[in-house]
PDB file of N, CA, C and O in Angstrom:
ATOM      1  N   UNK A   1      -5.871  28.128  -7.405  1.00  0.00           N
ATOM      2  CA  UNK A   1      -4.684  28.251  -6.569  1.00  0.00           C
ATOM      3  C   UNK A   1      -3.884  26.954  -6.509  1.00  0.00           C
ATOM      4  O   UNK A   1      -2.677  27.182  -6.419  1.00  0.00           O
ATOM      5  N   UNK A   2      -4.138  25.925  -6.527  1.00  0.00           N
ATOM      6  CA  UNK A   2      -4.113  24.343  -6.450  1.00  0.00           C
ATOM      7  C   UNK A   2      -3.184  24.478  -7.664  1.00  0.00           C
ATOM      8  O   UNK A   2      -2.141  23.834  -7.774  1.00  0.00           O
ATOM      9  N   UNK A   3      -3.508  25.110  -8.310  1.00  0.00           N
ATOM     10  CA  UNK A   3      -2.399  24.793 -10.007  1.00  0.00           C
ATOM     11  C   UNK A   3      -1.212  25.047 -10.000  1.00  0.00           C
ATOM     12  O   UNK A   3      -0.200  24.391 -10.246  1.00  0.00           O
ATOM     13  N   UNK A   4      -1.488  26.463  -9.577  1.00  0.00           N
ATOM     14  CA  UNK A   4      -0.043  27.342  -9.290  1.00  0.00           C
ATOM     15  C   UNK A   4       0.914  26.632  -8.186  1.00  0.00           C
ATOM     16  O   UNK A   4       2.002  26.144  -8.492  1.00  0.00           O
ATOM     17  N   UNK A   5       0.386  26.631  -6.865  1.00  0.00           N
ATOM     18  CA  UNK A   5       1.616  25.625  -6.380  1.00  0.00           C
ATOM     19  C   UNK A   5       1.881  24.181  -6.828  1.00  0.00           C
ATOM     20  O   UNK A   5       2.895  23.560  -6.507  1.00  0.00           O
ATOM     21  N   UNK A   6       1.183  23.835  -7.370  1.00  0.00           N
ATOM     22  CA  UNK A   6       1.394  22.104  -8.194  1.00  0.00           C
ATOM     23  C   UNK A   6       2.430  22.991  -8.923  1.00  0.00           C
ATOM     24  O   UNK A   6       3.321  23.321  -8.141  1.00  0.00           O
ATOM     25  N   UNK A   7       2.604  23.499 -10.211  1.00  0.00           N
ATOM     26  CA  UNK A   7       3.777  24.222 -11.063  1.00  0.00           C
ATOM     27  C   UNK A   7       4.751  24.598 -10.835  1.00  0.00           C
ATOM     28  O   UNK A   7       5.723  24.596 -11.590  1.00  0.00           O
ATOM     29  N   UNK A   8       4.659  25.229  -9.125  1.00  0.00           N
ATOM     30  CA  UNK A   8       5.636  25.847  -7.925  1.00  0.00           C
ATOM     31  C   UNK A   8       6.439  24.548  -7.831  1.00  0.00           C
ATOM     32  O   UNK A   8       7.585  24.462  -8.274  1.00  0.00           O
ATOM     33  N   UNK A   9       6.096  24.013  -7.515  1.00  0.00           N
ATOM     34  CA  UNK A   9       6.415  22.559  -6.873  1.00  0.00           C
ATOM     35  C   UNK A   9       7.543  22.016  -8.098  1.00  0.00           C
ATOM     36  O   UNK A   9       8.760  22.152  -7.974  1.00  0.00           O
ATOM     37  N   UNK A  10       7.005  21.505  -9.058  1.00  0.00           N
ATOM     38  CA  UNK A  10       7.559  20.978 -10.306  1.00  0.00           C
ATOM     39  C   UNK A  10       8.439  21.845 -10.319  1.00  0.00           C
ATOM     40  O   UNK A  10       9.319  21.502  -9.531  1.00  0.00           O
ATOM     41  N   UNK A  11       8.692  22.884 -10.845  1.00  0.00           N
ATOM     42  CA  UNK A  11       9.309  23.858 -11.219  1.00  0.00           C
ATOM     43  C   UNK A  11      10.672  24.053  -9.771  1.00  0.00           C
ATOM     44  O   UNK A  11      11.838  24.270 -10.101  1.00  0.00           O
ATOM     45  N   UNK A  12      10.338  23.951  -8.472  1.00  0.00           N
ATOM     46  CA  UNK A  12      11.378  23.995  -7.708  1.00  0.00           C
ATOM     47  C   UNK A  12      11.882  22.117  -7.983  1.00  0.00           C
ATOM     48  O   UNK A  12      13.089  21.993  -7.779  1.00  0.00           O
ATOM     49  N   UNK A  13      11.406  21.182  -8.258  1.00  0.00           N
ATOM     50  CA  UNK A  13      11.963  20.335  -8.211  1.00  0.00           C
ATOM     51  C   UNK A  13      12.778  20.106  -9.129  1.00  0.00           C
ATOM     52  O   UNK A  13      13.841  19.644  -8.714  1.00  0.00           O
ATOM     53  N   UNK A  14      12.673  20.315 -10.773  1.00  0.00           N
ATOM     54  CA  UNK A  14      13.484  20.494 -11.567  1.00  0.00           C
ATOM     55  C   UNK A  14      14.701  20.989 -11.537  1.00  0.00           C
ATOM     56  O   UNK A  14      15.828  20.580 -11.814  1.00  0.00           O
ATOM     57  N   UNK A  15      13.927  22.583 -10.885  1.00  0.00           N
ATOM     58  CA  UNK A  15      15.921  23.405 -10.530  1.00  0.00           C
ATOM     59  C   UNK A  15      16.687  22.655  -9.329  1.00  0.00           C
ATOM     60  O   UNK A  15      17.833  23.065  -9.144  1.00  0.00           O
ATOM     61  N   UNK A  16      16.322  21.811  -8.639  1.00  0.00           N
ATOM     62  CA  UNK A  16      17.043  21.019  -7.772  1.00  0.00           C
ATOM     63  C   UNK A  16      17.389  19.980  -8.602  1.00  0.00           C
ATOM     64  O   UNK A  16      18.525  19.647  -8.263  1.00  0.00           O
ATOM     65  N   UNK A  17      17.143  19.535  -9.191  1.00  0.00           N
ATOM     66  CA  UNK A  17      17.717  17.979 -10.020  1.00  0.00           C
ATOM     67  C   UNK A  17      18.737  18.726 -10.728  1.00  0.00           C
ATOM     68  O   UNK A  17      19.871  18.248 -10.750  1.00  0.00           O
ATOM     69  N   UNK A  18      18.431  20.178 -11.496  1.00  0.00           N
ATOM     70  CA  UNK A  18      19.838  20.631 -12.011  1.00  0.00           C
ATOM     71  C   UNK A  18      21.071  21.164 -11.358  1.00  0.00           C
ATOM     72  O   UNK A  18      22.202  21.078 -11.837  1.00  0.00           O
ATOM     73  N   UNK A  19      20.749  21.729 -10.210  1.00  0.00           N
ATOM     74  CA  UNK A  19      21.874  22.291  -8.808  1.00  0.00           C
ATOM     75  C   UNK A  19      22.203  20.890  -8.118  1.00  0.00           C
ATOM     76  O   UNK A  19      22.808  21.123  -7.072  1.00  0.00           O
ATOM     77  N   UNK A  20      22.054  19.727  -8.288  1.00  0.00           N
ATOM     78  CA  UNK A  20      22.221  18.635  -7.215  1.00  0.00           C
ATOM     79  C   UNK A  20      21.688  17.925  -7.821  1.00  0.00           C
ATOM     80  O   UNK A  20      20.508  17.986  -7.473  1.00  0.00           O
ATOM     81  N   UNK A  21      21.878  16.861  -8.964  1.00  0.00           N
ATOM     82  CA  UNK A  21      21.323  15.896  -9.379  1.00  0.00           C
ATOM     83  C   UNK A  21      21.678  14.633  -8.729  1.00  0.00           C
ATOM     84  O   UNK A  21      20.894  13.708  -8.941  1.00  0.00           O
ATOM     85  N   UNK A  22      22.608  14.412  -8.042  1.00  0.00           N
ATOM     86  CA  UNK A  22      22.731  13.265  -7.378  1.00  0.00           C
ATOM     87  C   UNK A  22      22.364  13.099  -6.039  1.00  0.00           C
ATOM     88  O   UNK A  22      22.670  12.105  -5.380  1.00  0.00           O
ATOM     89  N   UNK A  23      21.850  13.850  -5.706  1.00  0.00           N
ATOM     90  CA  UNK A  23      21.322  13.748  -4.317  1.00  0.00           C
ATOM     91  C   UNK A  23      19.814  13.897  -4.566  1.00  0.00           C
ATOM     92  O   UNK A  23      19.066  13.547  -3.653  1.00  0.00           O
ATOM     93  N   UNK A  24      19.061  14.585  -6.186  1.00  0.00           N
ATOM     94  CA  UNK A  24      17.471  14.095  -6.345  1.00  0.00           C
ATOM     95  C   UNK A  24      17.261  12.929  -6.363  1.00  0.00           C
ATOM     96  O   UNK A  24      16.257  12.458  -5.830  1.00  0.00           O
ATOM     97  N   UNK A  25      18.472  11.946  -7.192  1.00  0.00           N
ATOM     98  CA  UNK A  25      17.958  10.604  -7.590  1.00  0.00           C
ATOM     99  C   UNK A  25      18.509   9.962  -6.328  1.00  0.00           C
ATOM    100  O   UNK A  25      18.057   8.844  -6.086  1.00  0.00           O
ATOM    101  N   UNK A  26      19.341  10.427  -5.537  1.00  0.00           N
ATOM    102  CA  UNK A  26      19.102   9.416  -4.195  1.00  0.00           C
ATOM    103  C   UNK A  26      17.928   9.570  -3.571  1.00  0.00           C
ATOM    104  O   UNK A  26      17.239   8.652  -3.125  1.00  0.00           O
ATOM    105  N   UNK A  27      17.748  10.428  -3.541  1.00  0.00           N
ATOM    106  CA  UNK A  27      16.333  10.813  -2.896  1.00  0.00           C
ATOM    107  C   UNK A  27      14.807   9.884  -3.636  1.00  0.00           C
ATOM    108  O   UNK A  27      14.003   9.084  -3.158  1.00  0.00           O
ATOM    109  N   UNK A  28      14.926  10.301  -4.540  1.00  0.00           N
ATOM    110  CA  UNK A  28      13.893   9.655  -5.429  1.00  0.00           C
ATOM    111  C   UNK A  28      14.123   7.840  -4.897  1.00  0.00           C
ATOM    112  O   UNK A  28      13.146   7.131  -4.657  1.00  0.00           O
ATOM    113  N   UNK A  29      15.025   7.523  -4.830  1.00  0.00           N
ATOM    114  CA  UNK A  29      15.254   6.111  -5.216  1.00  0.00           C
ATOM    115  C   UNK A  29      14.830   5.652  -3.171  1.00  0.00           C
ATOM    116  O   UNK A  29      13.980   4.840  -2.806  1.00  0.00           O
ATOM    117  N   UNK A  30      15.551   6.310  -2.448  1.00  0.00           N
ATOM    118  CA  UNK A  30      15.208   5.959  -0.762  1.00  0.00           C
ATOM    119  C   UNK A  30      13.783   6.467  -0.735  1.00  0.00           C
ATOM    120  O   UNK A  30      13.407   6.174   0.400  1.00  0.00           O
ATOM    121  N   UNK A  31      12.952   6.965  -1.254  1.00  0.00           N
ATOM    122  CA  UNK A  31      11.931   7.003  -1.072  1.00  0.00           C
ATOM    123  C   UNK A  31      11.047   5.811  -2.159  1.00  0.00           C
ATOM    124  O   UNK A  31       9.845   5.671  -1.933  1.00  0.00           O
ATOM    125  N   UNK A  32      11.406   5.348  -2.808  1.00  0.00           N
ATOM    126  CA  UNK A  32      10.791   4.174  -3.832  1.00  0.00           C
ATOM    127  C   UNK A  32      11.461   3.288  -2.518  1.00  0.00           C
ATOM    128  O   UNK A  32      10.577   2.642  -1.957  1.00  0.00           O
ATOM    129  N   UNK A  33      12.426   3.161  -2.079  1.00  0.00           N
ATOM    130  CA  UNK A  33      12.584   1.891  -1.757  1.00  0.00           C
ATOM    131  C   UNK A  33      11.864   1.930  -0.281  1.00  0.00           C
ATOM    132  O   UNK A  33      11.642   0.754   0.009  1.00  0.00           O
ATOM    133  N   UNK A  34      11.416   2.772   0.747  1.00  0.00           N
ATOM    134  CA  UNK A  34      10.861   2.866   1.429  1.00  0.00           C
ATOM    135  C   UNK A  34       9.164   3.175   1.306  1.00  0.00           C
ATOM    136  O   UNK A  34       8.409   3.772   2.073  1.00  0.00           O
ATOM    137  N   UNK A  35       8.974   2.644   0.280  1.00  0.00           N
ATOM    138  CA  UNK A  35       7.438   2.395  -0.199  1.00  0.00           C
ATOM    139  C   UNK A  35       6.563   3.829  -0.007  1.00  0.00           C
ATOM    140  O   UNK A  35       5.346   3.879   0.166  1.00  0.00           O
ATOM    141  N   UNK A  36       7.633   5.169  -0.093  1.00  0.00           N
ATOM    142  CA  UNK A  36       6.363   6.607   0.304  1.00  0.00           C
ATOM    143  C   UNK A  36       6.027   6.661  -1.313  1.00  0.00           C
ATOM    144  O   UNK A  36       4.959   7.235  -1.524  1.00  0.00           O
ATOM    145  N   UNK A  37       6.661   6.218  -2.432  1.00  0.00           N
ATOM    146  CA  UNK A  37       6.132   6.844  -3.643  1.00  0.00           C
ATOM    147  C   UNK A  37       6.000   5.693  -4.514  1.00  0.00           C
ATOM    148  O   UNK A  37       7.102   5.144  -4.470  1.00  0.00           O
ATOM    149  N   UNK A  38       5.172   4.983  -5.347  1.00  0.00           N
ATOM    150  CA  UNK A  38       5.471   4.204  -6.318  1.00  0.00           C
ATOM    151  C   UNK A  38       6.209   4.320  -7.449  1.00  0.00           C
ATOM    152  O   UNK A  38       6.575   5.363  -7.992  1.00  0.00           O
ATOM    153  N   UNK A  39       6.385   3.334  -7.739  1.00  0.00           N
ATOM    154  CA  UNK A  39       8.208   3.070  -9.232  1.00  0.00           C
ATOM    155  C   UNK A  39       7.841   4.120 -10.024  1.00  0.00           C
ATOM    156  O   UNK A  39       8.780   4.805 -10.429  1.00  0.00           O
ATOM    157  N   UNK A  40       6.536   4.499 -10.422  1.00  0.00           N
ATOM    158  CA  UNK A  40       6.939   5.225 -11.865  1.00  0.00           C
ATOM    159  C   UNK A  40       6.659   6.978 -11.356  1.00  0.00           C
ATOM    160  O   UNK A  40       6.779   7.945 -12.109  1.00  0.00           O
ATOM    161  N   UNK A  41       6.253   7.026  -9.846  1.00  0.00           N
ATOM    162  CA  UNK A  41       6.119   8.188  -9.103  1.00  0.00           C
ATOM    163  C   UNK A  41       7.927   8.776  -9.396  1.00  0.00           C
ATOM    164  O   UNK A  41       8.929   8.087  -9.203  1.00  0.00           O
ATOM    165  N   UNK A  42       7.889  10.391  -9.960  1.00  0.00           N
ATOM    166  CA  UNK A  42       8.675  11.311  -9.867  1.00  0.00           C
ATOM    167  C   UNK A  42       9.983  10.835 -11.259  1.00  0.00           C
ATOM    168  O   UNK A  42      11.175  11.142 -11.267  1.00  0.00           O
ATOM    169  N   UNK A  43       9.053   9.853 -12.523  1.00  0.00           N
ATOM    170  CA  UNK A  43      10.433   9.032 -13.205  1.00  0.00           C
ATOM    171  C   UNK A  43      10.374  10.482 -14.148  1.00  0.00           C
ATOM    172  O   UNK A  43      11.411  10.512 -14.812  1.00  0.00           O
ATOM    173  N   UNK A  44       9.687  11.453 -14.377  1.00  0.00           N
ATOM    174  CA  UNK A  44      10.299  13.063 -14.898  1.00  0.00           C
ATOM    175  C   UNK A  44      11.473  13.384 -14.368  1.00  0.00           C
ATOM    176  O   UNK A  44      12.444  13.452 -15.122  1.00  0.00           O
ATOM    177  N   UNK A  45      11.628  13.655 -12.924  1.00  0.00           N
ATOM    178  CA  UNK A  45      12.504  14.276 -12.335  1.00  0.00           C
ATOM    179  C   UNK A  45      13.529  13.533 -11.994  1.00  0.00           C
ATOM    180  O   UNK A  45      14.585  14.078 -11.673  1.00  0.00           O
ATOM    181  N   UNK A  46      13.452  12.752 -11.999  1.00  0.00           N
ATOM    182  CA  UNK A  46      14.604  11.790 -12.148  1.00  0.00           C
ATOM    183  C   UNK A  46      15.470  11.105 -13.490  1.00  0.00           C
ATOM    184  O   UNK A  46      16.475  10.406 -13.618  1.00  0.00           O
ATOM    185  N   UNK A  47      14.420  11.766 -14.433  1.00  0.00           N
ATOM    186  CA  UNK A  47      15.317  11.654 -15.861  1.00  0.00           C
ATOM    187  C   UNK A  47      15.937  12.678 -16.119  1.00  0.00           C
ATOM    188  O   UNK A  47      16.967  12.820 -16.779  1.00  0.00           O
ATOM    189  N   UNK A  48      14.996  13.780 -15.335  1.00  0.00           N
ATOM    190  CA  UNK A  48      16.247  15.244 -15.327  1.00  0.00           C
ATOM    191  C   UNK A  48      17.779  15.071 -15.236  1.00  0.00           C
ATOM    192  O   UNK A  48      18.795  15.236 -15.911  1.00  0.00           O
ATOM    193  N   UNK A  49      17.146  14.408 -13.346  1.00  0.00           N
ATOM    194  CA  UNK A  49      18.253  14.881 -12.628  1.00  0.00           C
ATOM    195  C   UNK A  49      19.264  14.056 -13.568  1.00  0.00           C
ATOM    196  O   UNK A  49      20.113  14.727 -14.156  1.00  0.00           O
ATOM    197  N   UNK A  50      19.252  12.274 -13.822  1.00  0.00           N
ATOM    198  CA  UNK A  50      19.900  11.988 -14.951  1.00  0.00           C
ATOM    199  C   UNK A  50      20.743  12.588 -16.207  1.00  0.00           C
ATOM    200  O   UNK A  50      21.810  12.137 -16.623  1.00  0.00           O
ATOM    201  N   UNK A  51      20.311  13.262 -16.514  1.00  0.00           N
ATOM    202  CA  UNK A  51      20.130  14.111 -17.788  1.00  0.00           C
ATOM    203  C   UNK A  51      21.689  14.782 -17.089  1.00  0.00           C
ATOM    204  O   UNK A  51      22.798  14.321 -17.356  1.00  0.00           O
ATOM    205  N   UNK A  52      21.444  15.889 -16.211  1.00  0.00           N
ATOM    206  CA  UNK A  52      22.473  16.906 -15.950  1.00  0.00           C
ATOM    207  C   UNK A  52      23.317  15.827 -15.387  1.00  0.00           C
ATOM    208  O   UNK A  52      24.482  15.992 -15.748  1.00  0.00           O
ATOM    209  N   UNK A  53      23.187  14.944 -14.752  1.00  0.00           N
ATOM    210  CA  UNK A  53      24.457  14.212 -14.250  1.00  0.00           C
ATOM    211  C   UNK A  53      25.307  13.598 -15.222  1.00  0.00           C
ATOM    212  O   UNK A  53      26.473  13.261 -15.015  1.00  0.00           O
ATOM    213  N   UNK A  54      24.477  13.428 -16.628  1.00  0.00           N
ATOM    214  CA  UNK A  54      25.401  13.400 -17.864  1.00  0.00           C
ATOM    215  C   UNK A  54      26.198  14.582 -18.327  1.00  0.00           C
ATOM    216  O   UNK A  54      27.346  14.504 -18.765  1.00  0.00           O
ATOM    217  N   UNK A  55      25.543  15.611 -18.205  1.00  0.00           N
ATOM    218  CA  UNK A  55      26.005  17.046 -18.417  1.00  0.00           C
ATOM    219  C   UNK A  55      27.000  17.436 -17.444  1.00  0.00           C
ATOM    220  O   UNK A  55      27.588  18.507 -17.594  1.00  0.00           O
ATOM    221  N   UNK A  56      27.188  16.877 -16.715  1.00  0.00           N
ATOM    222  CA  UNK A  56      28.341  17.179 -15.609  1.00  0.00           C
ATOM    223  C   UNK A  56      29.306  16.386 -15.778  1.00  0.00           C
ATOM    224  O   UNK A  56      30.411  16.888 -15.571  1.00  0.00           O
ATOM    225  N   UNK A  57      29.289  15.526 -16.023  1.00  0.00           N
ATOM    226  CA  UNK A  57      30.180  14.445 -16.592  1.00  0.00           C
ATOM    227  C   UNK A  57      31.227  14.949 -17.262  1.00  0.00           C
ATOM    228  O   UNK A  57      32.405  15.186 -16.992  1.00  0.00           O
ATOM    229  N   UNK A  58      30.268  15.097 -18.545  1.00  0.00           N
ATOM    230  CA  UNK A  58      30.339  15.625 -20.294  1.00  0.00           C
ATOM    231  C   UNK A  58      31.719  16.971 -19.654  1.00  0.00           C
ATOM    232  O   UNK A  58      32.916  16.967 -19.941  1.00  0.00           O
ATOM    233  N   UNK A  59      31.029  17.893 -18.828  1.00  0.00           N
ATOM    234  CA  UNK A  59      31.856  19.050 -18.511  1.00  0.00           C
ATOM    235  C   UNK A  59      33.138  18.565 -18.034  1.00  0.00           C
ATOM    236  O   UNK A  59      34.120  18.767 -18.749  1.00  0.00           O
ATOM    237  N   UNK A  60      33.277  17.932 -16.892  1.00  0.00           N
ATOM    238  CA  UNK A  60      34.575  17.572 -16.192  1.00  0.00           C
ATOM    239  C   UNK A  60      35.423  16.867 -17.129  1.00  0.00           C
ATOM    240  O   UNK A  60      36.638  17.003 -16.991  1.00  0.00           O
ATOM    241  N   UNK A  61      34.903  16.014 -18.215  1.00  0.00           N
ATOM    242  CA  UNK A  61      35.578  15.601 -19.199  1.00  0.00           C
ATOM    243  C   UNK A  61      36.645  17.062 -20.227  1.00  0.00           C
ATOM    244  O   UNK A  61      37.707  17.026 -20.848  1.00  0.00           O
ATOM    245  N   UNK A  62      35.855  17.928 -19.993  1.00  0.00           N
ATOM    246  CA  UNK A  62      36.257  18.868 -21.343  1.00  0.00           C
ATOM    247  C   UNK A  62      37.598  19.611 -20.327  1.00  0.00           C
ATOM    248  O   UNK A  62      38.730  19.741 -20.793  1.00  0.00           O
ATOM    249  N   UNK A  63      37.307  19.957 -19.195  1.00  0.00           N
ATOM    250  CA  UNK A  63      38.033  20.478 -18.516  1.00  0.00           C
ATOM    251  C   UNK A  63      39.274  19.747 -17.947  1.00  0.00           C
ATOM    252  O   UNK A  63      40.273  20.301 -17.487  1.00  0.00           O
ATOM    253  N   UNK A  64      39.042  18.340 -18.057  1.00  0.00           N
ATOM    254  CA  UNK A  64      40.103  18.088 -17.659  1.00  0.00           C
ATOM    255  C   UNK A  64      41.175  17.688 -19.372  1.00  0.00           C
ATOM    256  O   UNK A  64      42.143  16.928 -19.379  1.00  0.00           O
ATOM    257  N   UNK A  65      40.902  18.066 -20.003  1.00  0.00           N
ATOM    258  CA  UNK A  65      41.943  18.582 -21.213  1.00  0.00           C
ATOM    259  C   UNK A  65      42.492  19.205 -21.546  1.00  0.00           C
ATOM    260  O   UNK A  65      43.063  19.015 -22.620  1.00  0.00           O
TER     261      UNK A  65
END
């Protein structure tokens, strides 16, 4: 049972880094800087959320042409 919500977990955190990527990596980052997680704690989900915040970018670029 332990697996499945560990996967639950990941799996809801991902689709949040893609619906709201800038508010995972604030998150990620006020919690590194308030010592609840260590530096390399959550650096997956935060390369996500990265990731789409390039992809959002990338988009607003195309659209605004």
């Amino acid at each position: 049972m332990g697996n499945f919500y560990r996967r639950k977990s990941v799996a809801e955190a991902i689709e949040q880094a893609k619906d709201d990527p800038d508010l995972v990596v604030e998150l990620i980052q006020k919690l590194r800087e308030s010592g609840e997680i260590e530096p390399d704690d959550l650096k997956h989900i935060e390369e996500i959320a990265r990731k789409w915040i390039k992809i959002n970018q990338a988009n607003l670029k195309k659209k605004r042409r």
